[in-house]
C-alpha positions as CSV (number, residue, x, y, z in Angstrom):
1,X,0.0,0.0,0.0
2,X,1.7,3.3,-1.1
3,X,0.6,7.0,0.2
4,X,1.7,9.5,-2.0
5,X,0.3,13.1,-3.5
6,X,-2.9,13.4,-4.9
7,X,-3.0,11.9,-8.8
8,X,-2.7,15.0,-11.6
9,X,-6.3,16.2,-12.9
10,X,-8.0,13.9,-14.3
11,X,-11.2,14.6,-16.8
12,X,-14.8,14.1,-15.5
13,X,-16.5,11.2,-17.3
14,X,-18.7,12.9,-19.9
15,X,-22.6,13.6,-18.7
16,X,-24.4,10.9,-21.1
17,X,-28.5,11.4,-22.1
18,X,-31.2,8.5,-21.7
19,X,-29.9,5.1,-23.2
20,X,-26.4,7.5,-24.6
21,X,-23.0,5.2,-24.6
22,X,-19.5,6.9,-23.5
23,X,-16.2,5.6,-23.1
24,X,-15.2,4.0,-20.0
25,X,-12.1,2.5,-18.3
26,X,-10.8,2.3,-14.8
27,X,-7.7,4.6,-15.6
28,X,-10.8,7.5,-16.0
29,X,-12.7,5.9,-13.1
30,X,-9.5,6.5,-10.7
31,X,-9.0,10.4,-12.7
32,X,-12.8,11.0,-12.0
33,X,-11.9,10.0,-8.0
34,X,-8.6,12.2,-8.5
35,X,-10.2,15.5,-9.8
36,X,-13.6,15.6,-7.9
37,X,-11.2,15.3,-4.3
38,X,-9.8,19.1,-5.1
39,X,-13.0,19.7,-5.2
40,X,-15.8,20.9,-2.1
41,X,-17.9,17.7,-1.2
42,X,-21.2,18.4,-2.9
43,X,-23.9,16.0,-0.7
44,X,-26.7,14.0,-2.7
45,X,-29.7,15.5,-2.9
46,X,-32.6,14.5,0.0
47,X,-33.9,10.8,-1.0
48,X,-37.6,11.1,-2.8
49,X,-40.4,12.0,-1.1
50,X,-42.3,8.8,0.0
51,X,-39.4,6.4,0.2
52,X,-39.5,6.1,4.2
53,X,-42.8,4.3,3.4
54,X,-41.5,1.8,1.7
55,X,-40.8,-0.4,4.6
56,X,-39.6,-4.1,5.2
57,X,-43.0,-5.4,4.1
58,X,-43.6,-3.1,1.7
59,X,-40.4,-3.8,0.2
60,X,-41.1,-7.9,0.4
61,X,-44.1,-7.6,-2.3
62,X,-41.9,-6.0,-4.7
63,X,-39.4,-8.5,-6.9
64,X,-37.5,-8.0,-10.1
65,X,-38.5,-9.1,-13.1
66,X,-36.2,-12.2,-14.4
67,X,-36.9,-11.4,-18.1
68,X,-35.1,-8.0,-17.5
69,X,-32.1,-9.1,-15.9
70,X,-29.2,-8.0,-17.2
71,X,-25.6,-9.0,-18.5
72,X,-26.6,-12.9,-19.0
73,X,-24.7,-15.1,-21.1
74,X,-21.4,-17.4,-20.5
75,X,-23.0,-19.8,-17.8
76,X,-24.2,-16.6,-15.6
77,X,-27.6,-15.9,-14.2
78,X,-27.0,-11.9,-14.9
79,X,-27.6,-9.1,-12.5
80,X,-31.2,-7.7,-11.0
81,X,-31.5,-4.2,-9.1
82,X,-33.1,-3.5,-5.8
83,X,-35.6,-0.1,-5.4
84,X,-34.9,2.1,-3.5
85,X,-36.1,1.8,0.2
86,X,-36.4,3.2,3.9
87,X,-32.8,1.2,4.8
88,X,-31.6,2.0,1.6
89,X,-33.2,5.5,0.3
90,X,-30.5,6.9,-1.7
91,X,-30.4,6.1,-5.2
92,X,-27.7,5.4,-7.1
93,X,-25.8,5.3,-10.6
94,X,-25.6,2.1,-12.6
95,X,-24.0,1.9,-16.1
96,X,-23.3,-1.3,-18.1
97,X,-20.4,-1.5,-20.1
98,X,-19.6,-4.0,-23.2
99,X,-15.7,-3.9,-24.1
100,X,-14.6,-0.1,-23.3
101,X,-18.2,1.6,-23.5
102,X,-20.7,2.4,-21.1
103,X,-24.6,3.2,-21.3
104,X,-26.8,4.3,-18.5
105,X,-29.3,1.9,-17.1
106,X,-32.1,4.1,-15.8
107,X,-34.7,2.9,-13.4
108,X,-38.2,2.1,-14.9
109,X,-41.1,0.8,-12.4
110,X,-42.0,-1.3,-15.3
111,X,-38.7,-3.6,-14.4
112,X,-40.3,-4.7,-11.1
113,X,-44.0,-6.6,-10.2
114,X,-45.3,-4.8,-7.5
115,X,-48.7,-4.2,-6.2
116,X,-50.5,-0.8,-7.8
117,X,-51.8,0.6,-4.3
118,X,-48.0,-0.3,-2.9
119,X,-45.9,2.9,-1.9
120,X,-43.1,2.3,-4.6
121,X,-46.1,2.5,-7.3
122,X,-47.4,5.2,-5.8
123,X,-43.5,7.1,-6.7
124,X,-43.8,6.2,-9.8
125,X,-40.5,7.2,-12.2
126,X,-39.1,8.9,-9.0
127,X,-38.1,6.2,-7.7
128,X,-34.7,4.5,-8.2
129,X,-32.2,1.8,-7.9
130,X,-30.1,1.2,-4.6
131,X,-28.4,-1.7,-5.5
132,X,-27.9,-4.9,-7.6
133,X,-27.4,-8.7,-7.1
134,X,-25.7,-11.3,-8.8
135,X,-27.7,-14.0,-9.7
136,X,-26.9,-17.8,-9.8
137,X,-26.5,-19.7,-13.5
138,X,-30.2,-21.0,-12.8
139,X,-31.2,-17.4,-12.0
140,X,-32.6,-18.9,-8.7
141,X,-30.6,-17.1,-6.0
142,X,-27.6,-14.3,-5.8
143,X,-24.4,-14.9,-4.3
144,X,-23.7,-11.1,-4.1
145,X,-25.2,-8.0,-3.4
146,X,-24.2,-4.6,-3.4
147,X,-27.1,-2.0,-1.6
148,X,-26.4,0.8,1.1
149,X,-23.4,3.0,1.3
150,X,-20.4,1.1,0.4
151,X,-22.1,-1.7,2.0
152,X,-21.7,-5.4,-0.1
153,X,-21.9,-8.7,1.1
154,X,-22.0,-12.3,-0.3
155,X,-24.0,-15.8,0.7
156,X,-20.3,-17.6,0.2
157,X,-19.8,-21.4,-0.2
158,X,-23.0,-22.3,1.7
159,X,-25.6,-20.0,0.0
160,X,-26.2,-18.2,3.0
161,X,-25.8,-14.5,3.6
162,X,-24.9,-13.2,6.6
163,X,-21.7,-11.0,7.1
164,X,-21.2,-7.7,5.2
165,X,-18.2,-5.9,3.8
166,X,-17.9,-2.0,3.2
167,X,-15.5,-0.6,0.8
168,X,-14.0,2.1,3.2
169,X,-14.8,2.6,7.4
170,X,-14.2,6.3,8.9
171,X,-14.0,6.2,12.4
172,X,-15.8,3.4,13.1
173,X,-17.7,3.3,16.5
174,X,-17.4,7.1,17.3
175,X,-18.7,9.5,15.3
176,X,-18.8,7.5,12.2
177,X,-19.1,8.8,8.6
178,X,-20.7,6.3,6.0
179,X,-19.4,7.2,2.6
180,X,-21.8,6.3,-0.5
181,X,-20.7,4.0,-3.6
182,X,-23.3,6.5,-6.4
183,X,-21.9,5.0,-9.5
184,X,-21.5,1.6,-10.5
185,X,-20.5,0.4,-13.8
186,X,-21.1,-3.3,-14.3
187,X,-19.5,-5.7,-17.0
188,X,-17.4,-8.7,-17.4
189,X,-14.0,-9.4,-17.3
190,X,-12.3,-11.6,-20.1
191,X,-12.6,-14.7,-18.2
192,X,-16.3,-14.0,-17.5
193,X,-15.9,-13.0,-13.9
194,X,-18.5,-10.1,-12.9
195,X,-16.3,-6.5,-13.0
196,X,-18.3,-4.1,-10.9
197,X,-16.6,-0.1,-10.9
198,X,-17.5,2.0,-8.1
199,X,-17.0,5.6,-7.6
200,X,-17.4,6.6,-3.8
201,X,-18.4,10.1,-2.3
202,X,-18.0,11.2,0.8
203,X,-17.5,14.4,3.2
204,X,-13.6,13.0,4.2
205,X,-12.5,11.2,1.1
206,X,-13.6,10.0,-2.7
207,X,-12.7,6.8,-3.8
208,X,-12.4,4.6,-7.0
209,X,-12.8,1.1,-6.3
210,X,-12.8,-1.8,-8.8
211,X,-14.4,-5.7,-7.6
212,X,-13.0,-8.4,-9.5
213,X,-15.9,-11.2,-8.6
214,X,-15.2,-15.0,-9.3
215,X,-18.2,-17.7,-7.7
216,X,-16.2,-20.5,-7.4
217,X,-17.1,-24.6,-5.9
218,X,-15.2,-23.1,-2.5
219,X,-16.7,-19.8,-1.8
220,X,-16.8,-16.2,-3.3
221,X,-13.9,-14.4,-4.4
222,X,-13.4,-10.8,-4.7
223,X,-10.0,-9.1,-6.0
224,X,-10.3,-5.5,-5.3
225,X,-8.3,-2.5,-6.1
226,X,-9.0,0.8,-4.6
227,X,-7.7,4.4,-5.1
228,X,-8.4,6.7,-2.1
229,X,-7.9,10.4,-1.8
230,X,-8.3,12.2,1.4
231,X,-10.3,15.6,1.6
232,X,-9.6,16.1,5.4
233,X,-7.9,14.7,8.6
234,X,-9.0,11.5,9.7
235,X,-8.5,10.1,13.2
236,X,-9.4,6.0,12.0
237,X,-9.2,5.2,8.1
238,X,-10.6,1.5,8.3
239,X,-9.7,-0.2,5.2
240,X,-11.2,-3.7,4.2
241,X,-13.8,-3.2,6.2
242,X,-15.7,-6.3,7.9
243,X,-18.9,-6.0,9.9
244,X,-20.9,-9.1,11.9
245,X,-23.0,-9.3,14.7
246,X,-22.6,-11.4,18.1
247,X,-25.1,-12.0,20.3
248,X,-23.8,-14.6,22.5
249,X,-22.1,-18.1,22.0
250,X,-21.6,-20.8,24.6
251,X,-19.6,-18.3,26.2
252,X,-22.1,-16.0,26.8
253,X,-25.3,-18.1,27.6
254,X,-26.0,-15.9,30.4
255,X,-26.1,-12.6,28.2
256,X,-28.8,-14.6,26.3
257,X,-32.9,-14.3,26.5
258,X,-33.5,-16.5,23.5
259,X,-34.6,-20.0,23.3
260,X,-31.9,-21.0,21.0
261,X,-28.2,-22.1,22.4
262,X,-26.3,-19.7,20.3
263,X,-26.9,-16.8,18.2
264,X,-24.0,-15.0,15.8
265,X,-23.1,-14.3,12.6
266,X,-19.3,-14.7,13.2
267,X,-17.4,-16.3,16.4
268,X,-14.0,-14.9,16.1
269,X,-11.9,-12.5,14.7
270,X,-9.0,-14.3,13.1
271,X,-5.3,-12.6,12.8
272,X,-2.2,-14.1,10.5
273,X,0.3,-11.3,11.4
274,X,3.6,-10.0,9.6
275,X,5.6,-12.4,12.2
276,X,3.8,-15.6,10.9
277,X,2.1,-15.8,14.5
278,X,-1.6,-17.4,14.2
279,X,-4.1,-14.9,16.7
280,X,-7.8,-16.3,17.5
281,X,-9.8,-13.7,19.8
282,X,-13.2,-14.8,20.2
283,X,-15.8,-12.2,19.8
284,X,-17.6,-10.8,22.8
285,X,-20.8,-9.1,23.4
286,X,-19.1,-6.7,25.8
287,X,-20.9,-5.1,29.2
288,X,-19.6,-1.4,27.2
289,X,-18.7,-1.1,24.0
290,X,-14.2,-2.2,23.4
291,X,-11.9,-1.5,21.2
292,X,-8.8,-3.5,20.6
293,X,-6.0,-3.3,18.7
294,X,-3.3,-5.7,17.3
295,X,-0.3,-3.4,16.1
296,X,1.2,-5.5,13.2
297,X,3.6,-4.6,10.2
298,X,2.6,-6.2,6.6
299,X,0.0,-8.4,7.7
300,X,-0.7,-11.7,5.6
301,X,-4.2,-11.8,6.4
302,X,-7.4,-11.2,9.1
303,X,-11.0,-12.0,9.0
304,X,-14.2,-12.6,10.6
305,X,-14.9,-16.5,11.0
306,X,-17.9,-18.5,11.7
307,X,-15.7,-21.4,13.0
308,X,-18.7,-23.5,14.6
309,X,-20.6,-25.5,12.0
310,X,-22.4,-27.5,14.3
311,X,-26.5,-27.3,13.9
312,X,-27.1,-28.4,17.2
313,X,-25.0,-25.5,18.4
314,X,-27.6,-23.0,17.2
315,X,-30.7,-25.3,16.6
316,X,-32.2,-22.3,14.1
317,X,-33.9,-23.9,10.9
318,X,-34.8,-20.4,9.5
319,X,-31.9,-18.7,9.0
320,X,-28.8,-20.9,9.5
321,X,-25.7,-19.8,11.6
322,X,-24.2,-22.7,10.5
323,X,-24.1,-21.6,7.1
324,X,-23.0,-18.0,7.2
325,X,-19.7,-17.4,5.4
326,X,-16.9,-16.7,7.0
327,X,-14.7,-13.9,5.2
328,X,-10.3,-13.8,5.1
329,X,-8.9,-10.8,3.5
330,X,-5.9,-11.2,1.9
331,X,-3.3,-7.8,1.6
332,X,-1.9,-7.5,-1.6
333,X,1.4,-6.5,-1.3
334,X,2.7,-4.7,2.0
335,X,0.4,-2.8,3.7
336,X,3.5,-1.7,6.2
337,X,3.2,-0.5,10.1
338,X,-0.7,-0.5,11.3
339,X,-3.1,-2.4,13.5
340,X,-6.0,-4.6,12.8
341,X,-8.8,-3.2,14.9
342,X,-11.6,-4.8,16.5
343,X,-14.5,-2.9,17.5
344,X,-17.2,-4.8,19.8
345,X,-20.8,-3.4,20.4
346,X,-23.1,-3.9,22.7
347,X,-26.6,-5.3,21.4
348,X,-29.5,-6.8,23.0
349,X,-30.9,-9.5,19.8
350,X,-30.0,-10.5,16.1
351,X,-31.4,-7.6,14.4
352,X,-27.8,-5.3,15.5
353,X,-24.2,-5.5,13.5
354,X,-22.2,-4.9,16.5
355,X,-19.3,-6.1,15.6
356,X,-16.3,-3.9,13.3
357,X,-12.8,-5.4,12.2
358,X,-10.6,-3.6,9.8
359,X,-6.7,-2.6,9.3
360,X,-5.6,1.0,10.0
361,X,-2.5,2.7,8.7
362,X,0.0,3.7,11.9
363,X,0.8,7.1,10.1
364,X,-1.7,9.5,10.5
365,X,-4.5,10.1,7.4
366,X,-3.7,13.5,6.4
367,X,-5.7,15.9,3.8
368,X,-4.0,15.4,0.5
369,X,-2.9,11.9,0.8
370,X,-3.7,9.3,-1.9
371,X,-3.6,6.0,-0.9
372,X,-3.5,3.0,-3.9
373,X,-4.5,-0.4,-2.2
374,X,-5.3,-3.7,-3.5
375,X,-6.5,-6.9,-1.7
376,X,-8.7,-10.3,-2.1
377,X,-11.8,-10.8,-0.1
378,X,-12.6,-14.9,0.5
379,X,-16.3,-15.8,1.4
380,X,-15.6,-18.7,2.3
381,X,-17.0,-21.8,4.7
382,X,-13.7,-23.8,6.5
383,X,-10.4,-22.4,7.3
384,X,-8.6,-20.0,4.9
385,X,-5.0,-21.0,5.9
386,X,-2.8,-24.0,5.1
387,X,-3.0,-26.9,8.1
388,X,-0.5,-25.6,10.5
389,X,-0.8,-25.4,14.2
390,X,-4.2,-26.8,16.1
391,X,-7.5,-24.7,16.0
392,X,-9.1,-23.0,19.2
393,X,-12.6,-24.9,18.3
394,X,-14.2,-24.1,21.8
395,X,-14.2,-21.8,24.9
396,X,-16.3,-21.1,27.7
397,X,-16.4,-19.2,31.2
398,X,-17.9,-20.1,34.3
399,X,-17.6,-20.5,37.8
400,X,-14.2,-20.3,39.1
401,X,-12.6,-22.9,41.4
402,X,-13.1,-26.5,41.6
403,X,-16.1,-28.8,40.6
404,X,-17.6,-29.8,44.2
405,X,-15.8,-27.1,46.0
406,X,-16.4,-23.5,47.0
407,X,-16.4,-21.5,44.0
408,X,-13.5,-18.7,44.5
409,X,-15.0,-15.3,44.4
410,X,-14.1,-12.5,42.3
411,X,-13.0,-14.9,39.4
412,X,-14.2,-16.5,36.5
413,X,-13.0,-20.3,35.0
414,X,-11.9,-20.1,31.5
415,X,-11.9,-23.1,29.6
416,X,-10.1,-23.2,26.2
417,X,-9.8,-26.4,23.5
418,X,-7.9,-26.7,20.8
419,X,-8.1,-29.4,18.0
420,X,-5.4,-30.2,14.8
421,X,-3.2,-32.5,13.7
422,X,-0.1,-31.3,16.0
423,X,-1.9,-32.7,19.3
424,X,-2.0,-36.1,17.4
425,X,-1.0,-38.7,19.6
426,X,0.3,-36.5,22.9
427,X,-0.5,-37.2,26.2
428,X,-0.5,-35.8,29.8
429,X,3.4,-36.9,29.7
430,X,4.5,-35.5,26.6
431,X,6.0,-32.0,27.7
432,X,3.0,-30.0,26.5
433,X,3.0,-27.0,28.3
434,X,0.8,-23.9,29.0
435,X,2.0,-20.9,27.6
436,X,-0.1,-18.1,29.4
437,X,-0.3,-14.3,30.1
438,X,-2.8,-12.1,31.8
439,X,-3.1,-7.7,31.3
440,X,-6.0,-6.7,34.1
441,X,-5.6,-9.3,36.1
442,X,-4.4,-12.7,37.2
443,X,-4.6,-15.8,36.4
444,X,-4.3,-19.1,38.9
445,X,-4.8,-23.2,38.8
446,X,-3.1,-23.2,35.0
447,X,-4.2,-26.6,33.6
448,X,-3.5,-28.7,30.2
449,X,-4.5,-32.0,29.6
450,X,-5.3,-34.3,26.5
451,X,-9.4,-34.5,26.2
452,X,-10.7,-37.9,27.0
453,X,-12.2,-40.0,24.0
454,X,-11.4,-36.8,21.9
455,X,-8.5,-37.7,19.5
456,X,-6.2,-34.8,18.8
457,X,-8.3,-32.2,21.0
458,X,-6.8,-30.9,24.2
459,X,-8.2,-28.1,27.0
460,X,-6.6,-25.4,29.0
461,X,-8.1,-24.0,32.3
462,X,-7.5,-21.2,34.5
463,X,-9.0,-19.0,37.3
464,X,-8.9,-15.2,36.0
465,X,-9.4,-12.6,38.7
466,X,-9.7,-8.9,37.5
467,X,-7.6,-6.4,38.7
468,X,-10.5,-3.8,38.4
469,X,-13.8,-2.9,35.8
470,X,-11.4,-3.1,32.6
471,X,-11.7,-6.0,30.8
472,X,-8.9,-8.9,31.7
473,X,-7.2,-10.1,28.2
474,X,-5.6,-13.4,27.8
475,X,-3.0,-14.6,25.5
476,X,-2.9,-18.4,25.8
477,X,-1.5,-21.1,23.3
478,X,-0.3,-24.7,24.3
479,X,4.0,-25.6,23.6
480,X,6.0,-28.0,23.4
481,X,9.5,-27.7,24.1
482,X,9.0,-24.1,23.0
483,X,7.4,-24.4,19.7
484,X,3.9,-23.5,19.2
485,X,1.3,-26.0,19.1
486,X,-1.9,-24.2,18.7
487,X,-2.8,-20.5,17.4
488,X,-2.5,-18.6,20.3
489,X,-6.5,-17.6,22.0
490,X,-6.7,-13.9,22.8
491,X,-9.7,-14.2,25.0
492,X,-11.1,-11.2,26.5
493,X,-13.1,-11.3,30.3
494,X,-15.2,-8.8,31.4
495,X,-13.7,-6.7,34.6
496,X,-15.5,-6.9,37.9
């Protein structure tokens, strides 16, 4: 990732008329970025009047027509348009390009079924699009969606959404600014894979992004290439932006008022770091909102995981936990000195993204700067690095102290298990040690042992006691004679 002056002028992409064809390429796309940053931020226009009524229901009786879905051909199922809406009520730009020209696709209410008395009828041609999907080759379901800000997200391996990406974050969890993606140009690459351009707007930066999307038998991914320039100072520049909700896990059964056992789109936030170390840190729904971060220098990868794939862990036959994606971003060349962040929520249900992880640059973001950035998004289902050391597969807390004895006040027992192929065949008296330290507090009766029945699974326990209301963290991984076994669990316990 370089950061260097802004790019020279650039020329505007010519204004085109109703069904008029320009020239189009991702050099002008990253000039049109270039030259509207030295200019003032104009902000969109207020949404159309009557778009707050179309609500969640409303929105549920409307569906796009399959005979106009566009760029088919080559095994694809072509890409449909959502109408603008109360979550979504700012419309936006879409262009479809063949080879190096572009023509506007302009929203007609004739594209969609929809009743007459509904409140998008009732808008007529002032309506508009917010979005688009990707459908399938069968044209029965999408794999990707793009709606909402910079928001975009994908079902993944499974065909289940759940997870969302964002092309940029700006100071996410404070007083946050949601730049807008209001352009899209939409074609295909040479090898068929869906090319969607993007132009983002927004108070603090604009942006040219372009999403390289490939469905493939393992998962959906995305090569992406994004030129940023900065309009004013900005205390957090999130880039590759991941966003999840956690309600509780087995963890966190207490925070829970739900039926079901567990309840999250995402269970950890997974860290492969410049050094080659392995990081787990299993999400929390926190008592106050946290934010953590892992200072790191060219970082091979971090992502969002749903780890458990258990049914019975979540016992939901409507929308399936088990089957969210998890998503891995991949740095594409070296994104230098920064931190992948973490940024935990509180929330009291499902309906709530509480949970932010992204990479920030350690320099500061300055007005002026242009950053050029390229990575690979993986939607993915199992594990997105090579079999190397064993997997934290569990964790839970509980009462501290042992079973049929008086439970020791003021602490908490942590339990941790790891499974993999490097605890294959090691017992209680095969030098296996604990490897553990504590920040906010303390941590007593330190135990490893092999799992019984459980082949190549082992558990670590401990006593934490906080030191005071901040949260207690915990770096723990299993060694033997000094070489890592296991990823190392950076599990997080609430303070007294």
């Amino acid at each position: 990732m370089a950061a260097a002056a802004a790019l020279p002028p650039g020329h505007l992409l010519a204004a085109a008329g109703k069904g008029e064809a320009q020239p189009f390429s991702w050099p002008k796309l990253k000039a049109l970025a270039a030259q509207m940053a030295r200019q003032p931020y104009r902000a969109p226009p207020p949404p159309p009047a009557g778009v707050a009524a179309v609500t969640y229901d409303a929105l549920n009786s409307v569906q796009y027509k399959a005979t106009a879905t566009q760029m088919k051909g080559g095994g694809s199922g072509g890409v449909r348009f959502f109408p603008i809406n109360h979550f979504q009520p700012q419309p936006v730009e879409i262009w479809l390009v063949d080879g190096n020209m572009a023509r506007p696709f302009h929203y007609d209410p004739t594209l969609f079924d929809m009743p007459a008395d509904g409140p998008l009828a009732a808008m007529g041609t002032n309506a508009g699009f917010s979005g688009f999907r990707a459908m399938n080759a069968a044209g029965t379901s999408d794999w990707l969606a793009f709606a909402g800000a910079s928001y975009f997200r994908s079902s993944g391996a499974l065909d289940q959404y759940g997870l969302s990406a964002r092309g940029i974050a700006i100071n996410p969890g404070g007083q946050e600014e949601f730049p807008d993606f209001t352009k899209f140009w939409i074609g295909r690459g040479d090898d068929g894979a869906l090319l969607v351009d993007a132009l983002m707007e927004g108070p603090s930066l604009t942006g040219a992004y372009r999403f390289t999307n490939r469905k493939t038998d393992a998962g959906v991914i995305q090569d992406i290439e994004a030129s940023l320039h900065i309009r004013k100072d900005i205390d957090h520049l999130g880039i590759a932006p991941l966003t999840s909700m956690f309600w509780y896990d087995q963890a966190e059964r207490g925070r829970a008022t739900d039926w079901r056992p567990e309840v999250h789109d995402s269970d950890g936030l997974l860290i492969h770091n410049g050094a080659g170390e392995r990081l787990w840190r299993p999400l929390n729904n926190p008592k106050a909102p946290t934010f953590d971060s892992f200072a790191d220098k060219a970082p091979k990868g971090f992502g969002l995981m749903q780890r458990d794939r258990n049914h019975d862990h979540y016992q939901d036959d409507g929308v399936f936990y088990e089957k969210r994606p998890s998503l891995w971003v991949e740095p594409k060349g070296d994104w230098g000195q920064g931190s992948v962040m973490l940024v935990q929520l509180v929330t009291t249900d499902e309906t709530n993204d509480n949970i932010v992880a992204f990479w920030t640059p350690a320099a500061p973001v300055k007005a002026g700067m242009h950053y050029d950035l390229s990575y690979r998004l993986n939607w993915i289902a199992g594990e997105p690095l090579p079999e190397g050391p064993a997997l934290v597969v569990d964790w839970w807390k509980g009462a501290a102290g042992r079973p049929g004895q008086p439970v020791v006040a003021g602490a908490v027992k942590v339990v941790i298990d790891y499974e993999g192929p490097s605890l294959s065949g090691l017992g209680r008296s095969s030098g296996v040690t604990p490897d553990v330290t504590v920040s906010g507090g303390k941590a007593n009766a330190i135990a490893a042992y092999p799992v019984v029945g459980q082949q190549d699974r082992w558990r670590l326990m401990m006593d934490v006691t906080p030191a005071g209301k901040a949260p207690v963290n915990i770096r723990a991984a299993l060694r033997r004679s000094g070489a890592p076994l296991t990823e190392v669990c950076l599990a997080q316990v609430d303070g007294a």
